[in-house]
C-alpha positions as CSV (number, residue, x, y, z in Angstrom):
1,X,4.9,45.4,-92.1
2,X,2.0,46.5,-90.2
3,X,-0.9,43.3,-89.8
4,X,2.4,40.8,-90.8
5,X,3.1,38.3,-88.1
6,X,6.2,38.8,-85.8
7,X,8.5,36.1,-85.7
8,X,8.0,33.2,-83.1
9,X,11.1,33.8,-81.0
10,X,12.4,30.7,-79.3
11,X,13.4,30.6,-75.4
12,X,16.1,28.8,-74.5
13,X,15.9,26.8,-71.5
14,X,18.3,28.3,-68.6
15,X,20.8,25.6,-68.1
16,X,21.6,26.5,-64.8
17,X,17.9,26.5,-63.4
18,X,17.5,22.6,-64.8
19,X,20.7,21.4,-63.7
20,X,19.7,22.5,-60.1
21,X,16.2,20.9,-60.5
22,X,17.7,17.8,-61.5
23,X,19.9,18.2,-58.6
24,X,17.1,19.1,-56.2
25,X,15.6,15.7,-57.7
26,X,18.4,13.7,-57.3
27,X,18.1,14.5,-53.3
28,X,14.9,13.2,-53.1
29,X,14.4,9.8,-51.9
30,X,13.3,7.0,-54.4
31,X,11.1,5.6,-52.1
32,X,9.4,6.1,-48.9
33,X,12.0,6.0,-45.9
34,X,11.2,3.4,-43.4
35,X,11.4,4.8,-39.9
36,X,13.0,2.4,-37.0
37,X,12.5,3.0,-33.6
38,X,15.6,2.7,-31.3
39,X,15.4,-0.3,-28.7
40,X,18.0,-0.4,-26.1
41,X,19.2,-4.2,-26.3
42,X,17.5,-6.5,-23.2
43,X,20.6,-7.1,-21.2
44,X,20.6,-10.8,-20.0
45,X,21.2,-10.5,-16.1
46,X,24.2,-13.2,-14.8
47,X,22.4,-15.8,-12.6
48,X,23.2,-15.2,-9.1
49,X,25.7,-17.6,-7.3
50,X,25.2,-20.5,-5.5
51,X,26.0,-20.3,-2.2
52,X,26.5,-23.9,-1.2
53,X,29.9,-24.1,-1.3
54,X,30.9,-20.7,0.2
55,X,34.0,-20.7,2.4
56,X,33.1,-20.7,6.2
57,X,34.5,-17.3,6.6
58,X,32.7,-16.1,3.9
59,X,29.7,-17.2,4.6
60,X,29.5,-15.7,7.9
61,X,30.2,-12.3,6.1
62,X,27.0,-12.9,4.0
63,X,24.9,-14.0,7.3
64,X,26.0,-10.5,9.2
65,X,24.8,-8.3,6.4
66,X,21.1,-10.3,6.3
67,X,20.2,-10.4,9.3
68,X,21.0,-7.1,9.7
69,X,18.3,-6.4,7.2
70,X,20.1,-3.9,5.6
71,X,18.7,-3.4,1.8
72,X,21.0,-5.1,-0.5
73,X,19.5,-3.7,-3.8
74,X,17.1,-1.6,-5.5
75,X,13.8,-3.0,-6.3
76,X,10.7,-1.9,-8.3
77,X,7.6,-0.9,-6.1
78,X,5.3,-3.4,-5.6
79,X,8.4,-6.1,-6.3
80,X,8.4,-8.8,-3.9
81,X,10.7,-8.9,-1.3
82,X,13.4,-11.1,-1.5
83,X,14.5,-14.4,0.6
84,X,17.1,-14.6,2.8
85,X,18.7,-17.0,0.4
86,X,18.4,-14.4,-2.1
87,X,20.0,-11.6,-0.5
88,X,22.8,-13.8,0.4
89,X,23.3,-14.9,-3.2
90,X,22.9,-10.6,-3.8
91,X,25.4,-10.0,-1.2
92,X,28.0,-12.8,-2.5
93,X,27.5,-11.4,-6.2
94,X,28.7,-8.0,-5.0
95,X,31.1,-9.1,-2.5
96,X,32.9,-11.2,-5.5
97,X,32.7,-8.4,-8.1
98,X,33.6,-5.4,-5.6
99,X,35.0,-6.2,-2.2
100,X,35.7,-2.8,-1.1
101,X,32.8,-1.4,-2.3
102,X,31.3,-4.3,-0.2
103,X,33.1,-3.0,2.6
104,X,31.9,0.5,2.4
105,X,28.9,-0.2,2.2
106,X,28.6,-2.7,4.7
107,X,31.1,-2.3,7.3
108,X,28.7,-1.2,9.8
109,X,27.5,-4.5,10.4
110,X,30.2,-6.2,10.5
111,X,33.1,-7.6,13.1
112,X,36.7,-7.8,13.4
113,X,36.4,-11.3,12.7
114,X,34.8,-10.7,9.3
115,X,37.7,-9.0,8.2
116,X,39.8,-12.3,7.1
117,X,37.5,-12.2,4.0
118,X,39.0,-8.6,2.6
119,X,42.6,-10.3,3.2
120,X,42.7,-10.3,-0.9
121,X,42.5,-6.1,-0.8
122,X,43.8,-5.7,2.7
123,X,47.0,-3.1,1.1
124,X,44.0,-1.0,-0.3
125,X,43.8,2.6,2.1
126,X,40.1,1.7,2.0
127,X,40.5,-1.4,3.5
128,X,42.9,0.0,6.1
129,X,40.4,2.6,7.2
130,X,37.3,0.7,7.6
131,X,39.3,-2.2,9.1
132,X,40.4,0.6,12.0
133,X,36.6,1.7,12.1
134,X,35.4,-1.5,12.9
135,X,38.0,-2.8,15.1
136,X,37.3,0.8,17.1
137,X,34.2,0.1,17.4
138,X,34.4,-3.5,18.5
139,X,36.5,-2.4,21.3
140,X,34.0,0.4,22.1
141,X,31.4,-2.2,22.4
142,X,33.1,-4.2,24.6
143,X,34.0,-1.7,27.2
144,X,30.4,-0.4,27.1
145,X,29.0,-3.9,28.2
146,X,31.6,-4.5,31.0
147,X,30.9,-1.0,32.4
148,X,26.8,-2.2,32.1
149,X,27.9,-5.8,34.1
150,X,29.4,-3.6,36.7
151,X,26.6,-1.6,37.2
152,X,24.2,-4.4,36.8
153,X,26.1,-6.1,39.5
154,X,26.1,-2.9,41.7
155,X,22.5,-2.1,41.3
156,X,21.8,-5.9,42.7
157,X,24.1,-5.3,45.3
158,X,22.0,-2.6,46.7
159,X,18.9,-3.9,46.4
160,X,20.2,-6.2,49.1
161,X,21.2,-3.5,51.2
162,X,18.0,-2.4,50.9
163,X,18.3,1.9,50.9
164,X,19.2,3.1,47.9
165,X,16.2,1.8,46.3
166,X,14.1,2.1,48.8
167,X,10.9,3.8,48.0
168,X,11.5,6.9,49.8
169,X,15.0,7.6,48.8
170,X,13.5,6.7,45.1
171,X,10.9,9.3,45.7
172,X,14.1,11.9,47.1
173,X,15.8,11.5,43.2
174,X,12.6,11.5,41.4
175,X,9.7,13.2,43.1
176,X,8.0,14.4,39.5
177,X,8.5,10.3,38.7
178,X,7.0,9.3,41.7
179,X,4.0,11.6,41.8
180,X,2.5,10.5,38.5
181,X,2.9,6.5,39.5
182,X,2.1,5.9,43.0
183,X,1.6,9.3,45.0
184,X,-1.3,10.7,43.1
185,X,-3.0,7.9,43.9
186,X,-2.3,7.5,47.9
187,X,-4.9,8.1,50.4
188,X,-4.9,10.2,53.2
189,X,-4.4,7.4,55.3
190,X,-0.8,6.0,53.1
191,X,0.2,9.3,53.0
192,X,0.4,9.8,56.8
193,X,1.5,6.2,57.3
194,X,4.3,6.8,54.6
195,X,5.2,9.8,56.7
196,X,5.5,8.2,59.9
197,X,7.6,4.8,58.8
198,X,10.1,7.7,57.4
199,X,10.4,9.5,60.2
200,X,10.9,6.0,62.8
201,X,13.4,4.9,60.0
202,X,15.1,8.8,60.7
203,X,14.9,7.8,64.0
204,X,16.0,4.2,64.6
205,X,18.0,3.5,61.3
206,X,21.0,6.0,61.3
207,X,24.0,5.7,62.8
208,X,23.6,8.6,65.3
209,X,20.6,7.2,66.2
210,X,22.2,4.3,68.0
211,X,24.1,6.7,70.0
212,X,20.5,8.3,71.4
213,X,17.9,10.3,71.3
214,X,19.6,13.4,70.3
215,X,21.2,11.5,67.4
216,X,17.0,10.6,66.8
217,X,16.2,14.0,67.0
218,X,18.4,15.1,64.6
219,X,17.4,12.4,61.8
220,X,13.4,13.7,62.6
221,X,14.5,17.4,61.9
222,X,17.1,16.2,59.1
223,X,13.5,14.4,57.7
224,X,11.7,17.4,57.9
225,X,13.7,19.1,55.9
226,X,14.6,16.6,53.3
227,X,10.5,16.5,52.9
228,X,10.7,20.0,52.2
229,X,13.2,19.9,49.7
230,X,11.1,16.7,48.2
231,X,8.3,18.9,47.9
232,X,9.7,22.0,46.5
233,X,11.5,20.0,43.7
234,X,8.2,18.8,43.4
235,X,6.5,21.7,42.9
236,X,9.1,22.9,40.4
237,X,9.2,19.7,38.1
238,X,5.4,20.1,37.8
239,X,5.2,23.8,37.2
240,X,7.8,22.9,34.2
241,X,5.5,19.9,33.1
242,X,3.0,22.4,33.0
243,X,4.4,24.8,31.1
244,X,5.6,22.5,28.3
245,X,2.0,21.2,28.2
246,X,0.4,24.5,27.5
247,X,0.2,24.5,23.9
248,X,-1.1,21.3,23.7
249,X,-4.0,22.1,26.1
250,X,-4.8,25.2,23.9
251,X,-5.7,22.9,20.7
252,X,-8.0,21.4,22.8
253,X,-11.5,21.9,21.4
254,X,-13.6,21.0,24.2
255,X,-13.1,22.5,27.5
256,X,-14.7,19.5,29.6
257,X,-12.4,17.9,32.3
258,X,-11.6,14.9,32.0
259,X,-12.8,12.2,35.0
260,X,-10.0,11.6,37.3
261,X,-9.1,7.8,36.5
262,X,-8.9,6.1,39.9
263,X,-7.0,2.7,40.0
264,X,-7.8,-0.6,41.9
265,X,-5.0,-2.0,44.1
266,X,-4.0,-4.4,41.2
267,X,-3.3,-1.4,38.9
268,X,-1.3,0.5,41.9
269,X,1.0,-2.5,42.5
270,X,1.3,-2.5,38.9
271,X,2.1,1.3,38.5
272,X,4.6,0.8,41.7
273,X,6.4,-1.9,39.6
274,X,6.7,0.1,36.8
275,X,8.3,3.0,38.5
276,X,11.0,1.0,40.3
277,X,11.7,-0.7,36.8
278,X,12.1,3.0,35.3
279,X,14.2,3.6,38.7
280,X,16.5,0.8,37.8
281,X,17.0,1.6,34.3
282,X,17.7,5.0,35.3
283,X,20.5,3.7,37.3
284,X,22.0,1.5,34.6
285,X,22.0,4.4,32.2
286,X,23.9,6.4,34.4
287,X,21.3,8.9,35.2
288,X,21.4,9.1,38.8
289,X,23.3,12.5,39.3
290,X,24.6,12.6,43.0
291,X,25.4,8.5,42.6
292,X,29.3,8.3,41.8
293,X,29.4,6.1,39.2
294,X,33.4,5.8,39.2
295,X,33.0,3.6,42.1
296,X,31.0,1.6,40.3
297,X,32.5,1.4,36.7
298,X,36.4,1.1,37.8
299,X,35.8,-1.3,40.0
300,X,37.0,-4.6,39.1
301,X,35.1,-6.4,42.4
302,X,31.6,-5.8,40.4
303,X,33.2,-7.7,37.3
304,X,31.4,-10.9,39.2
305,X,28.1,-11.4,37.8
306,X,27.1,-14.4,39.3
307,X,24.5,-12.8,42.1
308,X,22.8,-11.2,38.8
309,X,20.0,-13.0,37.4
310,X,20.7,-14.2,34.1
311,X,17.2,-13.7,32.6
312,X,16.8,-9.8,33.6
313,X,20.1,-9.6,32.7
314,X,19.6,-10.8,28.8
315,X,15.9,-8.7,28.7
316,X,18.3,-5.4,29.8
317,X,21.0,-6.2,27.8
318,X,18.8,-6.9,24.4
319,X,17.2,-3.9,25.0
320,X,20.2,-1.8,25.1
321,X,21.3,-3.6,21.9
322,X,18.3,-2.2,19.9
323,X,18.6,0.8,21.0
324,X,23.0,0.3,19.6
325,X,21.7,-0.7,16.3
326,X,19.8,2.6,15.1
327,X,22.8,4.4,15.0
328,X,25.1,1.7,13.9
329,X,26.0,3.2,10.2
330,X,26.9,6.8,11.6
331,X,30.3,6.4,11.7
């Protein structure tokens, strides 16, 4: 009837929808979840060996690698630098963990006679290998410093004789070498008298010489042109100089010549030492081009070196060695 109420009608709950609430719910966490951050565990380092009681051999291993300075591990900037004693304890840790990898590593410090130490892995191909590159270059070494006695030996030989290194025939090899340490600096006056003692030496010093004048005559024209030749290298070696000093000139800002530096006669005798030194070492490095050096290096009569002088001996021989030592882990 019209104006009558209509029945309340009653909605039943979807089942489905409530059960998935109550599942949603159930998903939910009780309680707030407590968030942990991830440490990585502190790893306790093994104290580093003592290296009291080291086997001899051994401990000559060790004393190779540190005083070759070599870095024996990685450290954190600003980290202090470790002791000698603390490499070695380094070096024996590793050699006692990993030998070959020791070896490897190492090798290029080391000598044949550190090689009873890898007896343990000696059947290793590793092992073989950098066994056969050291003992290589052991015997390398060694042939290198007898062929240095030799020449040692050789170039004090003929400093006795007294031509070879004279300054005149030094001047003949190395004009451009000369120039810049004693001619530059000559007068007038020691140029003319260092032309005339080479012409009388032409003259009176040469075998045909002794036979007479026209042996003379021919060592004054052979002078001539020998200063000719001295001169045109000369002029060739400077123009070269020159050339390669061009671009450096050009970044010059300031066009002002500089004042020509004029020595006293303490600083020339200096500068004459100097240049015979380079001369020498010239000679020992096998740099001489017309000097056969086969006489020299093959021959067993300069294997004497009791006329050489022990100390300038050592001073060359050190100095070689430092110059050996930048390129000792290329192989």
């Amino acid at each position: 009837m019209w104006g009558e109420l209509e029945p309340r009608v009653k909605i039943q709950p979807n089942t489905s929808d409530t059960s998935d609430l109550q599942d949603d719910r159930s998903t939910l966490p009780e309680k707030p979840v407590e968030i942990k951050l991830l440490v990585p565990p502190i790893v306790q380092q093994e104290p580093l060996e003592d290296t009291q009681n080291v086997p001899a051999d051994i401990t000559a291993l060790l004393d190779a690698v540190v005083v070759s300075g070599s870095k024996v591990k990685s450290q954190q900037i600003g980290e202090a630098e470790l002791t000698p004693e603390e490499r070695k304890k380094e070096l024996l840790q590793q050699y006692r963990s990993k030998p070959l990898v020791f070896l490897e590593r190492y090798h290029g410090y080391l000598k044949p006679e550190h090689l009873r130490s890898f007896a343990h892995v000696s059947a290793d191909p590793r092992t073989q290998h950098y066994s056969k590159v050291i003992h290589r270059r052991a015997a390398g070494s060694t042939d290198k410093k007898r062929i240095r006695n030799q020449r040692y030996a050789a170039l004090r030989a003929l400093q006795k004789e007294g031509e070879y290194f004279s300054e005149e025939q030094m001047r003949m090899r190395e004009p451009l070498l000369y120039e810049q340490y004693i001619g530059q600096y000559l007068t007038d006056e020691e140029v003319l008298e260092r032309s005339q003692e080479a012409m009388l030496h032409s003259a009176q010093g040469g075998p045909e010489a002794q036979q007479g004048a026209p042996g003379g005559l021919a060592h004054l024209l052979l002078n001539s042109y020998q200063e000719r030749l001295i001169q045109g290298r000369l002029q060739e070696e400077q123009e070269r100089e020159e050339d390669a000093q061009e671009e450096d000139e050009d970044d010059e800002d300031d066009g002002v010549q500089e004042k020509t530096w004029e020595p006293t006669s303490e600083e020339k005798a200096l500068l004459r030492e100097e240049f015979i030194s380079q001369m020498h070492q010239r000679f020992l490095d096998g740099k001489d081009k017309d000097f056969n050096y086969s006489e020299v290096d093959e021959n067993p009569d300069f294997d004497n070196l009791d006329i050489v002088s022990r100390d300038a001996e050592e001073k060359y021989f050190d100095e070689d060695d430092e110059g050996e030592d930048e390129d000792v882990m290329t192989e």
